[in-house]
Backbone as CSV, one residue per row, in Angstrom:
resi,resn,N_x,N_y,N_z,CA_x,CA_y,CA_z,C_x,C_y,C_z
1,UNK,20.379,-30.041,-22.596,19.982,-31.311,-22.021,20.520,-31.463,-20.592
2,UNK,21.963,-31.575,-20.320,22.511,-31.276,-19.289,21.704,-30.292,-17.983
3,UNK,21.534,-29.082,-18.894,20.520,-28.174,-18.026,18.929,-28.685,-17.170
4,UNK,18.481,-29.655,-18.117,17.404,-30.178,-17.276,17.860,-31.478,-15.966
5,UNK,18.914,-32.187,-15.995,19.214,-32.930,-14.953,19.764,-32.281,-13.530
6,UNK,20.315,-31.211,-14.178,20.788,-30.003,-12.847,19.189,-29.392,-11.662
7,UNK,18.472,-29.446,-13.294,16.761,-28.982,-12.476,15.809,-29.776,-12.001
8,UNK,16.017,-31.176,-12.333,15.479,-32.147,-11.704,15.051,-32.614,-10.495
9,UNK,13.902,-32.477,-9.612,13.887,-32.677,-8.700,14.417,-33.953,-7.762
10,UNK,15.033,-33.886,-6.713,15.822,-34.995,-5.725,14.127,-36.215,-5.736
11,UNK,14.772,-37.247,-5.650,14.140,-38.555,-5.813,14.315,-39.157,-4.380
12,UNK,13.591,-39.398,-3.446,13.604,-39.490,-2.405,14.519,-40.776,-2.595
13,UNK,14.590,-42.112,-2.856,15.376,-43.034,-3.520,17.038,-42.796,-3.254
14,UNK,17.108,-41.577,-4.505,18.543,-41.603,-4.523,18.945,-40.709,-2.851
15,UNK,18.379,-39.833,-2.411,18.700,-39.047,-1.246,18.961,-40.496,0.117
16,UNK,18.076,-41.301,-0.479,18.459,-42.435,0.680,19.464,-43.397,0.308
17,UNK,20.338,-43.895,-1.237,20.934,-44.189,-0.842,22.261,-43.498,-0.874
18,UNK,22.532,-42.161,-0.615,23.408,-41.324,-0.203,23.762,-41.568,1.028
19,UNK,22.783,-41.299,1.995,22.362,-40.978,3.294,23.166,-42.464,3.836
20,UNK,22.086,-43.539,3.460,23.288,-45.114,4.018,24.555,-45.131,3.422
21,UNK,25.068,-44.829,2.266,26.597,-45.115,2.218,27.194,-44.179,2.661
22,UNK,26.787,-43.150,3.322,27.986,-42.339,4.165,28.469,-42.549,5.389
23,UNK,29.310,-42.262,5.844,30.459,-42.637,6.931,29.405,-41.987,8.162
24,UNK,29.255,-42.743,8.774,28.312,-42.481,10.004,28.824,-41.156,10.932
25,UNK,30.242,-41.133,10.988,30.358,-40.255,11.592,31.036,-38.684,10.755
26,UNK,30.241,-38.974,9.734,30.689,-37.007,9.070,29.447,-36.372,9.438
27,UNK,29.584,-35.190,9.571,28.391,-34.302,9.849,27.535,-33.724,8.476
28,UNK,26.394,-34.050,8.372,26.242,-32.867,7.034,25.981,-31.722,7.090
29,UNK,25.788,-31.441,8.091,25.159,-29.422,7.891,25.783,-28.932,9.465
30,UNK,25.319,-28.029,9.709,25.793,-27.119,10.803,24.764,-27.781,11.745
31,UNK,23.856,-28.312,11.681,22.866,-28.606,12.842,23.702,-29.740,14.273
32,UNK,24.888,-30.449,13.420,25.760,-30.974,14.599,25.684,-32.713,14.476
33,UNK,24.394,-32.819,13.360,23.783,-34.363,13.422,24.818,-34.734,12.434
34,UNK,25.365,-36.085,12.925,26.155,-37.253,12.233,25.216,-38.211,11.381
35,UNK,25.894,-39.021,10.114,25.092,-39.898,9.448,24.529,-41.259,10.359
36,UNK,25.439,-41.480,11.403,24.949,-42.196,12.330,23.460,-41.966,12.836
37,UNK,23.360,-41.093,13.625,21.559,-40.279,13.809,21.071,-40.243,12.918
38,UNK,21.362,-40.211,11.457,19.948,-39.770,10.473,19.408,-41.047,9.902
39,UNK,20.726,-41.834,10.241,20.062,-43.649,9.482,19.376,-44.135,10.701
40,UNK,19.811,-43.885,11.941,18.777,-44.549,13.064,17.579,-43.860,13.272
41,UNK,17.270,-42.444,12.505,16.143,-41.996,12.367,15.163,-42.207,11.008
42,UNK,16.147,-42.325,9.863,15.810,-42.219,8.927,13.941,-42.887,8.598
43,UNK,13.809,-43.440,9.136,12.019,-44.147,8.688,11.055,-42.606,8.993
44,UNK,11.541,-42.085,10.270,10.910,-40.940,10.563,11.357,-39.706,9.999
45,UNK,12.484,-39.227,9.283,13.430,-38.033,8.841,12.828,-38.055,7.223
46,UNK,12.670,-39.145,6.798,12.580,-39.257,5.264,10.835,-38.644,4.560
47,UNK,10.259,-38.764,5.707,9.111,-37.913,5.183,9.559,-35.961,5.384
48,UNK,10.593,-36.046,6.220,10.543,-34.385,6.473,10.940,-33.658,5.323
């Protein structure tokens, strides 16, 4: 059972409210962008 929630596809929903409760200024990936930039983009980022 466990095994199918691991395979579950991301819910655009929950990926957004990750994205707003994080600390604006941690980075998530190597690309250099802060949570600050992805929430002032986010209307346009969330279809990518």
């Amino acid at each position: 059972m466990e095994n199918l929630l691991l395979t579950a596809p991301f819910v655009l929903e929950e990926i957004e409210e990750v994205v707003m409760k994080s600390d604006d200024n941690k980075s998530p990936g190597p690309n250099g962008f802060n949570f600050a930039f992805v929430k002032s983009f986010w209307p346009m980022l969330k279809g990518e």
